[in-house]
C-alpha positions in Angstrom: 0.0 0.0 0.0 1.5 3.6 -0.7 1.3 6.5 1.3 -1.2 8.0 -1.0 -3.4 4.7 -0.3 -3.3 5.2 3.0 -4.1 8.4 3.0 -7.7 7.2 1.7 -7.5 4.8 4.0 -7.3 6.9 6.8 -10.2 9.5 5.8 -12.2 7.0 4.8 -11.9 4.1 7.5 -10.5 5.4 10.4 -11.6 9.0 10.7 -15.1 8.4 8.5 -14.3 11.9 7.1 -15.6 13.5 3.6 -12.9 14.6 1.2 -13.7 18.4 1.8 -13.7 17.9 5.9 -10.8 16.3 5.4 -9.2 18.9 3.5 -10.4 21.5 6.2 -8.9 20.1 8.8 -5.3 20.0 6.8 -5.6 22.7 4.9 -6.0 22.3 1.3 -8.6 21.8 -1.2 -11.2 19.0 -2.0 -9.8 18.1 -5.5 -6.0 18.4 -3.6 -7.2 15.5 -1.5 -8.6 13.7 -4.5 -5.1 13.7 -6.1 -3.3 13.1 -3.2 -5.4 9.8 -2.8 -5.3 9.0 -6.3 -1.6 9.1 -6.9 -1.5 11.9 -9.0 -0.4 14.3 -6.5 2.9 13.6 -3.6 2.0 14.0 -0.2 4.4 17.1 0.4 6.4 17.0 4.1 4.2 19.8 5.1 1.1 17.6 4.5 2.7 14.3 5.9 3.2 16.8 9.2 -0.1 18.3 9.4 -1.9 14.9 9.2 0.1 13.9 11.9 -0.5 16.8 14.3 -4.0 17.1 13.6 -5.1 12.8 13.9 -2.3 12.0 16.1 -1.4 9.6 13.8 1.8 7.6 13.6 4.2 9.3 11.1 6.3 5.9 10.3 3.0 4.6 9.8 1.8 7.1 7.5 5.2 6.9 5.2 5.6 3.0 5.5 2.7 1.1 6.7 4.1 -0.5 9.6 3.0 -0.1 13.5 -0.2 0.9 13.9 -1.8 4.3 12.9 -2.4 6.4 16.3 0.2 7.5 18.8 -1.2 6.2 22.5 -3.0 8.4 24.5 0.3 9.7 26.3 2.3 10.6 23.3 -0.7 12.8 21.8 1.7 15.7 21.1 4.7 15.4 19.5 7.4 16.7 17.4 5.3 17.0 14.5 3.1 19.2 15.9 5.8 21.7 16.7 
């Protein structure tokens, strides 16, 4: 799965968000999210750090897959959201 796929993933399964909430919440557009998700668009750094910061997710998860997708409870803020 790449990053792009779980990107979708995320939105879709885990957060049950709609492309244009989910774009909100990180800052760019619908049709950016669409692109990002269907490949034809690279998550940029910046992205890969917001999504981090604002699901709490798992950054080594986000790139590669592996681990699981949330930080636990006590490790809610991080260095990505710095």
């Amino acid at each position: 799965m790449t990053i792009n796929e779980r990107v979708r993933l995320l939105r879709k399964e885990h957060l049950n968000l709609t492309l244009d909430a989910f774009g909100k919440k990180i800052g760019v557009t619908k049709p950016a999210v669409s692109d990002i998700e269907r490949g034809r668009n690279n998550v940029t750094e910046q992205t890969i750090r917001v999504i981090c910061c604002e699901f709490h997710v798992r950054e080594e998860w986000l790139r590669t897959g592996e681990g699981e997708p949330f930080r636990s409870e006590e490790r809610r803020v991080g260095k990505e959201c710095r």
